[in-house]
ZAMAR-800559 format. One record per residue (C-alpha): residue number from 1; x, y, z. Coordinates in pm, 1 decimal, always signed. Example, Ala and Ser with C-alpha at 12.3 -4.5 7.8 and 13.67 -1.06 7.14 Angstrom:
# ZAMAR-800559
1:+1230.0:-450.0:+780.0
2:+1367.0:-106.0:+714.0
This chain:
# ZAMAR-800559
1:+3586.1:-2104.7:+3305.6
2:+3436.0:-2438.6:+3257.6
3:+3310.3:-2527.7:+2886.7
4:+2884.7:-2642.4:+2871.8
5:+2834.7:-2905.8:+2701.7
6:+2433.2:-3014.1:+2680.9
7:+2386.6:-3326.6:+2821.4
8:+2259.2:-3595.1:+2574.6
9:+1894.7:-3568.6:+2644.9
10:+1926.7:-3195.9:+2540.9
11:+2115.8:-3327.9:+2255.9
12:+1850.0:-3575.9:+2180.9
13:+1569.2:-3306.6:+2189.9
14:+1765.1:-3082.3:+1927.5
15:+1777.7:-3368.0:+1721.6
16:+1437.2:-3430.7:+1750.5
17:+1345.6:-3132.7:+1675.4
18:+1582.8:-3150.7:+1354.5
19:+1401.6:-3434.6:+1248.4
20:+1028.6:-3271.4:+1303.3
21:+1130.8:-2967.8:+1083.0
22:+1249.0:-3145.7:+793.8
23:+945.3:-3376.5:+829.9
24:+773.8:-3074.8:+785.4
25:+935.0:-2897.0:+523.9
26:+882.3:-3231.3:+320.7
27:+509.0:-3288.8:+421.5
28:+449.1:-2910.2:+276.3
29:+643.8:-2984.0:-43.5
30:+483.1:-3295.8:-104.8
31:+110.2:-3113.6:-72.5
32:+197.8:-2835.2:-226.3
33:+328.3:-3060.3:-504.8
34:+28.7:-3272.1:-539.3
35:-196.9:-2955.4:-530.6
36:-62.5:-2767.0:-787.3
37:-23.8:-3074.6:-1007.6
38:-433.4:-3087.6:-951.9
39:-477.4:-2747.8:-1018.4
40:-297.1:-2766.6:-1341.9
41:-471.8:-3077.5:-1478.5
42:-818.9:-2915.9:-1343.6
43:-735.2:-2628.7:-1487.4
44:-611.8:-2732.4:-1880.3
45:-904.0:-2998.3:-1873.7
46:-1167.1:-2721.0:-1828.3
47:-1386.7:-2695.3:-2115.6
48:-1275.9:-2411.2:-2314.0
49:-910.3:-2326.0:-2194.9
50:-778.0:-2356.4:-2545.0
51:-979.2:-2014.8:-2606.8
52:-881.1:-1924.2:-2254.0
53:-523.7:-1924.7:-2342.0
54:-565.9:-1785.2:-2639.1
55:-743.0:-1465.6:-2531.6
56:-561.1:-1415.9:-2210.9
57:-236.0:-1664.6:-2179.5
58:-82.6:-1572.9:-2553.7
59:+307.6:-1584.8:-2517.5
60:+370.8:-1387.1:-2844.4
61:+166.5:-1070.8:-2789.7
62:+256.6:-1088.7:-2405.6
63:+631.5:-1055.9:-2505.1
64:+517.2:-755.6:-2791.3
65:+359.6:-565.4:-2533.7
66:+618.2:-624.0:-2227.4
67:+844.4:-358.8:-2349.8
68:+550.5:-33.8:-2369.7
69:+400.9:-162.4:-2051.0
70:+692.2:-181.2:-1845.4
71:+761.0:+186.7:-1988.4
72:+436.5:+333.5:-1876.0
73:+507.7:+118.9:-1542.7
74:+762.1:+384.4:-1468.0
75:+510.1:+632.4:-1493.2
76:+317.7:+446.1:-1208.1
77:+618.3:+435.5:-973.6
78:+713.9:+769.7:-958.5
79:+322.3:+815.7:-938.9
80:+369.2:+669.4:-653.4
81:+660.2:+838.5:-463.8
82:+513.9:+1132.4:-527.7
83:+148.2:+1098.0:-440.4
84:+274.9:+874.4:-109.6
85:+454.5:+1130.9:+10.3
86:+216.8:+1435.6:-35.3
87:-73.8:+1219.0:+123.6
88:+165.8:+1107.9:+394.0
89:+214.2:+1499.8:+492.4
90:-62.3:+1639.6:+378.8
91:-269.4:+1317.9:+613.5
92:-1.8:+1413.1:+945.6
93:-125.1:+1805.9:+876.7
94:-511.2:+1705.3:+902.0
95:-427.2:+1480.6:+1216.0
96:-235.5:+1742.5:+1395.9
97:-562.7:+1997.0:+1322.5
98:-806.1:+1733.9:+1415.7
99:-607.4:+1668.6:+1757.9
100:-559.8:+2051.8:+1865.9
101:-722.2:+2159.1:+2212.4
102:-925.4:+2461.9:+2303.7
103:-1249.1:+2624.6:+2216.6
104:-1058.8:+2875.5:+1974.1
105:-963.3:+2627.1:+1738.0
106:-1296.2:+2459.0:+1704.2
107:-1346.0:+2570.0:+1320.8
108:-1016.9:+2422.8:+1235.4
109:-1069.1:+2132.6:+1356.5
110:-1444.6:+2147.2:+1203.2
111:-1302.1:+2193.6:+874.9
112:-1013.8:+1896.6:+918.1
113:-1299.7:+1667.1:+1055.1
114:-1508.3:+1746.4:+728.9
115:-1221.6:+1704.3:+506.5
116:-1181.6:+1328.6:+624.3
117:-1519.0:+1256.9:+595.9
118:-1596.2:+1415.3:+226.8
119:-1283.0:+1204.8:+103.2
120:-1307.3:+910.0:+275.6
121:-1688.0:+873.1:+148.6
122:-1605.6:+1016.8:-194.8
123:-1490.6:+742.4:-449.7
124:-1155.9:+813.5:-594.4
125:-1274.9:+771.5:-942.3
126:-1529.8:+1028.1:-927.1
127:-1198.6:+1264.2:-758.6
128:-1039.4:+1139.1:-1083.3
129:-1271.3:+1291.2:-1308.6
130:-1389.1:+1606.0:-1091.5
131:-1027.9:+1682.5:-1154.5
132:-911.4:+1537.9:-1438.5
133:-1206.3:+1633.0:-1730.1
134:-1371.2:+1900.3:-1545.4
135:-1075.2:+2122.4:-1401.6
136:-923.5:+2163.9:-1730.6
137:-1301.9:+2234.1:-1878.1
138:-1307.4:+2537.7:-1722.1
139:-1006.6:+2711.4:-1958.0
140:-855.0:+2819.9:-1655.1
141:-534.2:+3040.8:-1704.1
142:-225.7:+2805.3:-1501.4
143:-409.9:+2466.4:-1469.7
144:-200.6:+2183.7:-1417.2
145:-188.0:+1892.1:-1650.1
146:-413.0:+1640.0:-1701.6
147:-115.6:+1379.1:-1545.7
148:-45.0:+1640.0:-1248.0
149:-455.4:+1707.0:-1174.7
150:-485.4:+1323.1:-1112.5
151:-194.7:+1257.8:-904.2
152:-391.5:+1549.9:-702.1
153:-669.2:+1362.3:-716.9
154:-496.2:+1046.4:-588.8
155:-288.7:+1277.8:-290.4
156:-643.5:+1450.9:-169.6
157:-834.6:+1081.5:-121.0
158:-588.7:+939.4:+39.2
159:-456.6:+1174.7:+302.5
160:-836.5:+1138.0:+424.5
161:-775.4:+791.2:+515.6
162:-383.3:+862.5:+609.0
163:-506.7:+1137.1:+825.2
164:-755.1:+915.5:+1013.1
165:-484.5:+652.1:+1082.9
166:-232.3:+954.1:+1215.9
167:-500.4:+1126.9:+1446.6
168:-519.9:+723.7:+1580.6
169:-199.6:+688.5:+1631.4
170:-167.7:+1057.8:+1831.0
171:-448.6:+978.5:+2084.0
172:-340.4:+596.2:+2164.1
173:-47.1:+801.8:+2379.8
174:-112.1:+833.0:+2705.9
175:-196.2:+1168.7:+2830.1
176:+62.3:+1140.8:+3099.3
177:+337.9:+1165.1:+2856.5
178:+188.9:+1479.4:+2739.0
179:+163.6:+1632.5:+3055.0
180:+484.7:+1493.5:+3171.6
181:+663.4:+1667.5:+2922.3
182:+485.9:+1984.5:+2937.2
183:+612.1:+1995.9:+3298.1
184:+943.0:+1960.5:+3259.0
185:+897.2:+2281.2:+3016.4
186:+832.6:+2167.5:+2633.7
187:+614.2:+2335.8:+2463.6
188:+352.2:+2194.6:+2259.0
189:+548.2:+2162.4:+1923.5
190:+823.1:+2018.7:+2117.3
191:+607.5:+1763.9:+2314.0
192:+453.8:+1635.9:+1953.6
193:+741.4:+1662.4:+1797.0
194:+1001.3:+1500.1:+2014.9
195:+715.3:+1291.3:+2256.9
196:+389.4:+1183.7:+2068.1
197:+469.1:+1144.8:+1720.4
198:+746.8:+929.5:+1726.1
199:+551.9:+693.1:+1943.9
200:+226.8:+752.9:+1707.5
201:+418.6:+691.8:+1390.8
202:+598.1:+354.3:+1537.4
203:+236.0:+254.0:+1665.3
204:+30.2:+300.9:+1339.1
205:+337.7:+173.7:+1081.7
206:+132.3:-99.0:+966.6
207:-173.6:+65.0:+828.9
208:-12.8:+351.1:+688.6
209:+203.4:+91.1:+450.3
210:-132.7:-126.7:+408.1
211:-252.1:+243.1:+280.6
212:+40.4:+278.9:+63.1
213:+22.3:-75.4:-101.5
214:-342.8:+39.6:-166.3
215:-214.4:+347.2:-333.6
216:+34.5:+170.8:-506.3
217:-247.7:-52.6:-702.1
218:-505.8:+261.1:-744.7
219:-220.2:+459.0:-933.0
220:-346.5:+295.4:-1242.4
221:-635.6:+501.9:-1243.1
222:-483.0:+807.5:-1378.9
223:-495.3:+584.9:-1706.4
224:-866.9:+725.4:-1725.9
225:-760.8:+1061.7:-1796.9
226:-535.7:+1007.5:-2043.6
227:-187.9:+981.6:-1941.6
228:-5.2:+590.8:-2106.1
229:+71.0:+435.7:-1808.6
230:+72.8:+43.7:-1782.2
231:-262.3:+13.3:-1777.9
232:-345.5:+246.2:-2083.1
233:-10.7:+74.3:-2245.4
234:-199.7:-262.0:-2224.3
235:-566.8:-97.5:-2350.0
236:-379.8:+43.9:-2639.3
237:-181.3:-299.8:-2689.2
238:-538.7:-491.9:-2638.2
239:-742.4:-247.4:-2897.3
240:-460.2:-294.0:-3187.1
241:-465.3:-683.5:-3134.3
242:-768.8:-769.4:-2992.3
243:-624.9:-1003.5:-2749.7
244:-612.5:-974.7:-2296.4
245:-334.3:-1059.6:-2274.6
246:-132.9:-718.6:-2208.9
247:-353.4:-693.7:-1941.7
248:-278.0:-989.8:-1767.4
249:+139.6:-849.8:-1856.1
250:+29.5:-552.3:-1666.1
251:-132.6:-703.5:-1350.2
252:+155.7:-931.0:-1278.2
253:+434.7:-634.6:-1304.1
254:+113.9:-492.1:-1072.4
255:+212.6:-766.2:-829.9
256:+527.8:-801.3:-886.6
257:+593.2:-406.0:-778.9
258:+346.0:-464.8:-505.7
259:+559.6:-728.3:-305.0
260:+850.9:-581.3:-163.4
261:+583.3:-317.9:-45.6
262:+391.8:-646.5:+139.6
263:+674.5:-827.6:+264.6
264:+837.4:-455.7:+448.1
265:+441.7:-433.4:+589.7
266:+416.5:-801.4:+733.4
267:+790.1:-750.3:+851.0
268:+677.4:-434.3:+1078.4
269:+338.4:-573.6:+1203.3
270:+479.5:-872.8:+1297.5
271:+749.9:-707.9:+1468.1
272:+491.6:-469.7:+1631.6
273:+312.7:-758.4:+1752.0
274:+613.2:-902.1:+1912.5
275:+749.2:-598.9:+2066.2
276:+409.5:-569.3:+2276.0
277:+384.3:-936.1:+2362.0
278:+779.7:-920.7:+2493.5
279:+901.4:-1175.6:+2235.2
């Protein structure tokens, strides 16, 4: 078996292009250099950014407060394990009602349709208090807590839009495949199961994680009914020293959380995208 060797224009062209991406990656140092280095004087020459910094950039309280926000961060994550998952099933139920055939299951489907319009209009933080202050105003015998009534809250909203983006999913397969596998003797549950929503789930990846890093920020409202989570940890830490600050601690572990959660969602859409143009 004879060894390939490229022939020195080939080698040429890899050299080239060599040459062109190191170019590049210098060109977009350089500017990004120069940019931020305009940005900072722009931004320290302002009028007023000593009080700026005071109120809002103030290392001392930033490192006081790091330690109780970062606790009631916790709180926020497994907020959000548990609320993603119960909208994620609780949004594939809806879809699968919304999507059933025949004149006999008209009300269900009646009722699923009106339960993604109600929360998909409704605001979330008008959910929050329906359920948070007046639930619990009623001196029910067995009501939930306060912390429990909002991650309902949370769950309920969001499996409206999760449900919508399911139901999408189901109907962009082709009928064929349906009726393809009803032939060769599935039954319905089987055909869904084992045909449709595999392909629905694959197809409709990236908005259900867009939905989740949505969730993921709108956790933090539970922090209006009561429960210290980061953001109540920083209102508490901002009342006692009258400084922003914490709140500026909280929005970056915000962002911070919120990243992987990006980078896994622009990893699957662009993979989506190239697996349907062939690259």
């Amino acid at each position: 078996m004879l060894d390939h060797h490229p022939s020195p224009v080939a080698r040429e062209r890899a050299r080239h292009r060599r040459r062109q991406t190191v170019r590049s990656v210098l060109l977009a140092a350089a500017s990004t250099g120069v940019v931020g280095v305009l940005l900072v004087v722009a931004v320290t020459g302002a009028p007023g950014w000593d009080r700026v910094r005071q109120s809002f950039l103030d290392p001392r309280i930033a490192r006081a407060a790091l330690p109780d926000v970062l606790a009631g961060l916790w709180l926020n994550v497994q907020l959000l394990v548990y609320c993603a998952l119960g909208a994620l099933v609780l949004g594939l139920v809806v879809a699968l009602l919304r999507t059933l055939r025949g004149p006999i299951f008209f009300p269900v489907r009646a009722l699923a349709t009106g339960y993604t319009y109600t929360f998909r209009g409704l605001p979330l933080i008008i959910m929050i208090y329906l359920l948070t202050l007046g639930v619990p105003g009623l001196r029910l015998q067995g009501t939930p807590s306060v912390l429990v009534l909002g991650a309902l809250a949370l769950v309920i909203t969001y499996s409206g839009y999760l449900a919508e983006v399911f139901r999408a999913g189901i109907e962009s397969v082709h009928p064929s495949q349906l009726a393809a596998a009803r032939s060769l003797g599935l039954t319905y549950r089987q055909t869904m199961r084992h045909v449709v929503l595999p392909q629905a789930v694959r197809r409709v990846a990236p908005p259900l994680l867009n939905d989740i890093v949505a969730l993921q920020k709108d956790v933090g409202l539970v922090s209006l009914a009561g429960p210290i989570d980061a953001v109540r940890a920083a209102q508490i830490s901002t009342a006692e020293t009258f400084n922003y600050t914490p709140y500026l601690v909280a929005g970056v572990l915000f962002v911070l959380l919120a990243i992987p959660l990006i980078a896994v969602t622009d990893w699957v859409t662009l993979r989506a995208a190239r697996r349907q143009t062939g690259r």
